[in-house]
C-alpha positions in Angstrom: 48.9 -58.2 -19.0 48.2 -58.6 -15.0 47.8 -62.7 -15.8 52.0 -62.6 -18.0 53.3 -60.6 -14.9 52.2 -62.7 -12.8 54.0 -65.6 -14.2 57.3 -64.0 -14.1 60.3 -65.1 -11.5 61.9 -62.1 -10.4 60.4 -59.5 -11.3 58.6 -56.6 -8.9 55.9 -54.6 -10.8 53.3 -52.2 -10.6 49.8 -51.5 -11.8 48.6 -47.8 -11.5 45.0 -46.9 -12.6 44.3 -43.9 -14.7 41.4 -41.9 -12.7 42.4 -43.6 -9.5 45.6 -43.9 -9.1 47.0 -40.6 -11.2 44.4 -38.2 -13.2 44.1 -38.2 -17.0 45.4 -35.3 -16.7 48.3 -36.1 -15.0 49.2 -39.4 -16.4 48.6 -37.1 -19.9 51.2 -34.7 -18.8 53.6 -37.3 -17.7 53.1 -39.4 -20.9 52.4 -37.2 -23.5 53.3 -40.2 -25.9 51.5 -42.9 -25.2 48.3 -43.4 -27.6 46.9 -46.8 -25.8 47.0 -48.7 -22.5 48.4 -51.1 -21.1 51.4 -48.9 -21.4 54.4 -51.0 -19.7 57.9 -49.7 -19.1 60.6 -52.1 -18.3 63.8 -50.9 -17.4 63.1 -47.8 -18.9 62.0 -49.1 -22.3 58.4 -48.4 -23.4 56.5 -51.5 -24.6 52.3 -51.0 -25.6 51.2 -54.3 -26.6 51.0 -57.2 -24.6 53.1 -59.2 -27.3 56.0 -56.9 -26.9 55.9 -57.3 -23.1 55.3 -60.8 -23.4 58.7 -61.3 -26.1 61.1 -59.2 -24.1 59.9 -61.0 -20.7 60.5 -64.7 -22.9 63.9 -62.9 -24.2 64.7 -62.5 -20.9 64.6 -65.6 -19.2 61.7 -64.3 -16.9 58.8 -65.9 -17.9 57.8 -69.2 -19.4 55.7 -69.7 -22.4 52.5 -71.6 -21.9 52.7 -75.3 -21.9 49.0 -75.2 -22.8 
């Protein structure tokens, strides 16, 4: 996830570490929801796999897809 957000033009984002950043407990409370990590909100909108990120990113315009 880190290595696709890092290839976008544009876009300001931040990682936040369960246990280090926010407690399970905490991040439980404020997330009751979410059932796997990454767990990536853009604009508001909740996306959990990496292909979901990676599609609305490509939909977008901010990101590139892989020449390789």
């Amino acid at each position: 996830m880190k290595s696709l957000l890092n290839r976008t033009t544009g876009v300001t984002w931040q990682e936040v570490i369960i246990g280090t950043d926010i407690s399970k407990e905490d991040f439980d409370a404020q997330h009751p929801n979410v059932k796997m990590t990454p767990y990536t909100i853009i604009d508001g909108e909740v996306y959990e796999t990496i292909i979901s990120v990676a599609r609305k990113l490509l939909e977008e315009g901010l990101v590139t897809a892989p020449t390789e």
